[in-house]
Every structure is written in C-alpha cells, then in structure tokens.
Backbone as CSV, one residue per row, in Angstrom:
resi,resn,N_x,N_y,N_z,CA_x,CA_y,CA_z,C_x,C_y,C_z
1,UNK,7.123,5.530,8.903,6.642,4.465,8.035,5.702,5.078,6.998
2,UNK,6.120,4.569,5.539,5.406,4.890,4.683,4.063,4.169,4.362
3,UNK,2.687,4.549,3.791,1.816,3.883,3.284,2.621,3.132,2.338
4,UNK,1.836,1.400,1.790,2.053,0.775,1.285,2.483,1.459,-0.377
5,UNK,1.055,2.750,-0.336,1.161,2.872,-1.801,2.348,3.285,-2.114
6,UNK,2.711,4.196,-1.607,3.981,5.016,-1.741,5.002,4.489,-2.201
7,UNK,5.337,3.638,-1.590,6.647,2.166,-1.840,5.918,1.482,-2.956
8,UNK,4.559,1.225,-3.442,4.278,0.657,-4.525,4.805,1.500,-5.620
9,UNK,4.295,2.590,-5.311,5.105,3.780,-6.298,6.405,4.214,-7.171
10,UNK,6.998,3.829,-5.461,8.543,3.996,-5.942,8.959,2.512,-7.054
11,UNK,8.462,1.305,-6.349,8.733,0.672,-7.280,8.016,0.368,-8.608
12,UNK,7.356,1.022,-9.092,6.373,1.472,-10.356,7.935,1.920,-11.181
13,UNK,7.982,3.382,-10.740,9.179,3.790,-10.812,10.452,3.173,-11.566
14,UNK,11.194,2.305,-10.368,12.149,1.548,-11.000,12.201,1.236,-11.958
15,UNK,10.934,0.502,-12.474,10.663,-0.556,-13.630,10.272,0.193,-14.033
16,UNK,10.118,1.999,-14.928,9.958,2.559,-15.768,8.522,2.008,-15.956
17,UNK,7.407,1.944,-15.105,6.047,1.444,-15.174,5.128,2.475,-14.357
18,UNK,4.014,2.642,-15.534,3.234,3.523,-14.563,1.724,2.663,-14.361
19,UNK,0.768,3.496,-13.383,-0.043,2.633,-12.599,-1.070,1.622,-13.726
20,UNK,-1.466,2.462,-14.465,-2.098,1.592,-15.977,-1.737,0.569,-16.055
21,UNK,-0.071,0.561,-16.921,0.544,-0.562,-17.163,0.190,-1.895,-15.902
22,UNK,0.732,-1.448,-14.320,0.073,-2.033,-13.090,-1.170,-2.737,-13.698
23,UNK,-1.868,-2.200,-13.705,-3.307,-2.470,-13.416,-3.302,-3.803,-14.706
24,UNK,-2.978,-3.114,-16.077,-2.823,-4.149,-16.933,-2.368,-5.864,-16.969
25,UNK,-0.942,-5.387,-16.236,-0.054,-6.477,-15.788,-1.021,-7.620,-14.758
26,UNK,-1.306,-7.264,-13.979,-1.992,-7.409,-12.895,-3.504,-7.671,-12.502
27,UNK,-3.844,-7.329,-13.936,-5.519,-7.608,-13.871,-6.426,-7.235,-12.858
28,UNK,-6.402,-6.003,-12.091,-6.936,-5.091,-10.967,-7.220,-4.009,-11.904
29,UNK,-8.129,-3.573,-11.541,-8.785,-1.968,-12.289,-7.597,-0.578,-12.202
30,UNK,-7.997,0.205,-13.432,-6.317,1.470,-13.026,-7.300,1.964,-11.927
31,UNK,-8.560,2.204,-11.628,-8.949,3.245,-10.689,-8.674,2.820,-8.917
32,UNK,-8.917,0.894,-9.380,-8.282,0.794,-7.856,-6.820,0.521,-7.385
33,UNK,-6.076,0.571,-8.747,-4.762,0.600,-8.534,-4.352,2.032,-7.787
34,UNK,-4.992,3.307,-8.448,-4.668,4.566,-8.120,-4.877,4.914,-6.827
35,UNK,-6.367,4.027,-5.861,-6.762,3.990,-4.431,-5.809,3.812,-3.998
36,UNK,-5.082,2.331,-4.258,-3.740,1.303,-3.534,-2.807,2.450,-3.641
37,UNK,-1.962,3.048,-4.344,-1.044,3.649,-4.590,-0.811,5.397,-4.214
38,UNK,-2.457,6.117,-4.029,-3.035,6.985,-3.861,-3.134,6.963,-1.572
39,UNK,-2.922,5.838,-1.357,-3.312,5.150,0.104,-5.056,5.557,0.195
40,UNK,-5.554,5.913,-0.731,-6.897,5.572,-0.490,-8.038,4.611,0.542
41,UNK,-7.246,3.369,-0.108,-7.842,2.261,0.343,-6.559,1.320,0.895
42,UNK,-6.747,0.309,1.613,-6.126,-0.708,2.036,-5.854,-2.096,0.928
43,UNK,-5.034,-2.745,0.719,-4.637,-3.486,-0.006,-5.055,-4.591,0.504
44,UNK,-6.021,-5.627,-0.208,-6.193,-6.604,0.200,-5.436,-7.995,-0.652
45,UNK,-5.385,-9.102,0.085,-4.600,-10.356,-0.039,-4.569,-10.456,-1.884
46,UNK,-6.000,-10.600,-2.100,-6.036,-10.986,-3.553,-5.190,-9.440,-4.203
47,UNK,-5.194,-8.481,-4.283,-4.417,-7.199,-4.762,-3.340,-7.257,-4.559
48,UNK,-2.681,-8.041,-3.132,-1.153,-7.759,-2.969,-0.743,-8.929,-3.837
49,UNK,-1.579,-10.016,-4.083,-0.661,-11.378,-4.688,-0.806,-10.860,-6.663
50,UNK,-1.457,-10.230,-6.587,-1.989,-9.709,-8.224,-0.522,-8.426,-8.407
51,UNK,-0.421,-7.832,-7.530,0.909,-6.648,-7.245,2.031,-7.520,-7.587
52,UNK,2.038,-7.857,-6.538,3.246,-8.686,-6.387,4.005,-9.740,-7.685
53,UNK,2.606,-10.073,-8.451,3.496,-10.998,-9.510,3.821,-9.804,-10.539
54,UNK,2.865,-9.073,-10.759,2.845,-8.419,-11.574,4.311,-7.455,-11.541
55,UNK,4.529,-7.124,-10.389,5.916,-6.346,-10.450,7.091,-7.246,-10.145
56,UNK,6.827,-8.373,-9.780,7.893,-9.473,-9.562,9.113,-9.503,-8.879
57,UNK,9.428,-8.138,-7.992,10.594,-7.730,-7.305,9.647,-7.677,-5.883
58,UNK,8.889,-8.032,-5.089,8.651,-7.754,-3.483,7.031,-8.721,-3.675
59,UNK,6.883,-9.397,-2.922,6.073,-10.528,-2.277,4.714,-9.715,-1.450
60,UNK,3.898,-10.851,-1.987,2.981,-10.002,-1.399,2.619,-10.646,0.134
61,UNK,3.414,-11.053,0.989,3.757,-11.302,2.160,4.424,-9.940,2.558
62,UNK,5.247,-9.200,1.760,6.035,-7.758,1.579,5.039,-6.769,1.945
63,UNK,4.488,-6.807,0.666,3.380,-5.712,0.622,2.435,-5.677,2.059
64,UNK,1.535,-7.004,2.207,1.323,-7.260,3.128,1.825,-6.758,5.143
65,UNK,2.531,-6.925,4.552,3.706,-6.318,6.265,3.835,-5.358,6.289
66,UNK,4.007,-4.480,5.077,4.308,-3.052,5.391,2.948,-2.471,5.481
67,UNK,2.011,-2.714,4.783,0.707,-2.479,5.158,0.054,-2.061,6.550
68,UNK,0.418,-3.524,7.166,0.143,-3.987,8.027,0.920,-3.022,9.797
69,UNK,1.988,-2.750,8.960,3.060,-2.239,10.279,2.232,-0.760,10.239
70,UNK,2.304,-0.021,8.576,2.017,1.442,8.773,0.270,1.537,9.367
71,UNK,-0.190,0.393,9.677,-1.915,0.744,9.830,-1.618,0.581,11.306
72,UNK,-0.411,-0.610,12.397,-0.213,-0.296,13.378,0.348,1.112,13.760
73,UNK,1.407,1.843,13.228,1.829,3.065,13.512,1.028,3.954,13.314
74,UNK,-0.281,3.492,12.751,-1.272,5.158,12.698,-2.626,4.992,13.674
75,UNK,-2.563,3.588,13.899,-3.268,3.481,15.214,-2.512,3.559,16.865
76,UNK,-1.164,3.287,16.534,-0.662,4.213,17.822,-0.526,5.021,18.168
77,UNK,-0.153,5.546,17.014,-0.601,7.520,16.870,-1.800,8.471,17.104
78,UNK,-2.270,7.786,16.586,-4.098,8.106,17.307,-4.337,7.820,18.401
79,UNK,-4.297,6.533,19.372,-4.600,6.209,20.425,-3.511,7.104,21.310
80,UNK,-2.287,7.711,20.775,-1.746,8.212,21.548,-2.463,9.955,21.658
81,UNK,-2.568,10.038,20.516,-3.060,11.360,20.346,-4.787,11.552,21.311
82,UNK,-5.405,10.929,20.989,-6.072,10.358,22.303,-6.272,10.352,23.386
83,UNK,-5.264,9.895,23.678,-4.751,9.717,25.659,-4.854,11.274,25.861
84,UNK,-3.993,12.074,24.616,-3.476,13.462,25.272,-4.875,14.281,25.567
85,UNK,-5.565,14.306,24.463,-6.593,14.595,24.885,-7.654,14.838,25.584
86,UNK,-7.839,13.158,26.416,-8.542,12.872,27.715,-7.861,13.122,28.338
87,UNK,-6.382,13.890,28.637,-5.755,13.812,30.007,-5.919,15.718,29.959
88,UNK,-5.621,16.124,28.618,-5.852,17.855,28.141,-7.069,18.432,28.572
C-alpha cells in the first residue's frame, strides 16, 4: 500500500497538473500540498474534500480510505516489528 500522496501524484500526473496548480485549484497552500503529496503529513477531511474537487476524478471519502488503510498497514508493521523484538 501506497501513501496517499503518491496516488495524489500519480493523479496530478494524468491531468498534466503539477502540485502549484493543486494548491491553486484547491485553495490549500503549495507548501502543504507538497507535505500531502511528499507523505509528510497526513491529510485531513477539510484537504481531502479541497483535493478532491479540485482534481474531480477520486472523492475525498477515496482519499480518505486509502489514507486511512496505508496508516493501518504501517501500524501493523510496526507492532509486528515489535513483537519481534520483545521476543529477540
């Protein structure tokens, strides 16, 4: 599973749009667009619904989920990495 930004990326991409333009479209700052897209930071509700219109191809219920799944897969990964540890 990819960070959210990454897939924000790719679809930057598609639409021949880079993060500026984003930020423009979208009315979010380019520096915290570059966090979001950079996986810096976590994407919050008001950013994914500002994303989301702004690129108009994936929901920020979308954005949202994948977010959401890759922050579960890196906390299972850790807690697994973890276990090995206390048992190492």
């Amino acid at each position: 599973m990819e960070h959210v930004g990454i897939i924000i990326d790719r679809l930057l991409k598609q639409q021949d749009m880079n993060q500026r333009e984003l930020a423009e479209k979208s009315g979010l700052g380019a520096g915290h667009i570059s966090l979001i897209v950079g996986g810096k930071c976590a994407i919050s509700i008001p950013s994914a619904v500002a994303i989301s219109r702004a690129l108009g191809i994936i929901t920020a219920k979308e954005i949202l989920n994948l977010q959401t799944e890759y922050q579960l897969e890196q906390y299972d990964l850790h807690a697994h990495q973890r276990q090995f540890e206390v048992l190492g």
